[in-house]
C-alpha positions, 0 to 999 in steps of 0.5 A: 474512532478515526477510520482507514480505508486499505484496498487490497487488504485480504491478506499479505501488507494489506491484512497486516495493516489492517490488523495494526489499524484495529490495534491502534483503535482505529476502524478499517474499511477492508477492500479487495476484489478476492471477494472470498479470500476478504470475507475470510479475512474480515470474518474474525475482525471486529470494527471492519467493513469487507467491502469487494471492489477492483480498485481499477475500475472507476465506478467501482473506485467511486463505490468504494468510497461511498459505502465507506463513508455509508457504514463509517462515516468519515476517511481519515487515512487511506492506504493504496496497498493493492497491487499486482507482481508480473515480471518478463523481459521487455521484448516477452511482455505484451500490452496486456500484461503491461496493462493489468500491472498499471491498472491494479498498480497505477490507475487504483492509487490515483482513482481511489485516491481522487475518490476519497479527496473529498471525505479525506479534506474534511478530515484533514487526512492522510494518504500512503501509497504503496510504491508498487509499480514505483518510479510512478507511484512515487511520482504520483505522490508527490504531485498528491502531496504538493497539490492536497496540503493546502487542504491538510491532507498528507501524503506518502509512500512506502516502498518494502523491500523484499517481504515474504507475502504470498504475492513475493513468493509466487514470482521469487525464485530461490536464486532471487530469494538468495540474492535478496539475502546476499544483498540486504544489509540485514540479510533477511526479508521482512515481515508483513508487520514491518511494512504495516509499522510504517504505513501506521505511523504515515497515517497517525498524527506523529507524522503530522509534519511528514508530506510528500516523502518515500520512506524506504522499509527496505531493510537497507537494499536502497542504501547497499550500493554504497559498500560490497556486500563482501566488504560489510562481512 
């Protein structure tokens, strides 16, 4: 039974990925730092660890890892999910909020991606980055990707577009919610399930020959500039 570790997997893109892992017949390592929300989560779960941890720290990055290897034994895919939204104007937002966004957004990818290397090179495994804080987590990609294939580990990103997760739905206001629709081809926000899809197959063997690439779940909002929305009516 092959295992994934998911960081922010006690609800939203996280918890429906990892109820698609355990589908597929996989064991999924469980992380978040809502340790009661990721209790409640695991508790109804069979093949899961609930392991609370802050992806952000180093030490905790590194525990992480070793208390899934602890009960599983092995990593083959990992799924960089936890994030955080904050949005303001450059000239209202501090350091301090720059610095908890990065920190979760960033700094958690590459300390939990460094982490797993080791276990994710016995396995020959799979990385997806969830391109959260997005020009750098897709550049962080990359070089993830170039730099672990000679090892048979691959590595990519998801971008979602829009999804109605409680994280989305605490920062978007109608007026956003309205504008997403107008804008999107397919008029709609997208199910936690849908990003999960993507992020699932990244990590299977079908996409055994797929490295270093940002696979936009989007409902088509990358490729809206190319046409007026009232052109597409």
């Amino acid at each position: 039974m092959k295992t994934a570790l998911v960081t922010g997997a006690a609800r939203g893109i996280g918890l429906a990925t990892t109820r698609l892992f355990l589908e597929n017949g996989w064991q999924v390592s469980m992380i978040d730092r809502d340790e009661d929300e990721l209790d409640r989560a695991a508790a109804p779960l069979d093949h899961v660890a609930a392991i609370p941890a802050d992806v952000s720290d180093p030490d905790a990055a590194l525990r992480l890892v070793a208390e899934t290897l602890d009960r599983f034994g092995a990593i083959d895919a990992l799924v960089n999910n936890a994030g955080v939204a904050d949005f303001g104007p450059i000239e209202e937002t501090t350091f301090e909020r720059w610095r908890r966004v990065m920190a979760t957004n960033l700094d958690g990818p590459f300390l939990v991606s460094q982490a797993a290397t080791p276990a994710l090179k016995r396995t020959k495994g799979a990385i997806v980055n969830i391109g959260t804080s997005k020009a750098a987590v897709i550049h962080l990609t990359l070089q993830q990707a170039v730099e672990l294939g000679e090892y048979g580990i691959r590595v990519n990103a998801v971008a979602p577009g829009p999804v109605r997760t409680k994280l989305a739905m605490a920062v978007h206001t109608q007026d956003i919610i309205d504008a997403y629709h107008d804008a999107l081809p397919l008029n709609r926000y997208g199910s936690e399930r849908e990003i999960a899809e993507a992020i699932v197959f990244l990590c299977s063997d079908r996409a055994s020959f797929i490295t270093g690439q940002c696979l936009a779940a989007d409902g088509g909002f990358e490729a809206a500039g190319i046409g007026l929305p009232a052109l597409r009516k």
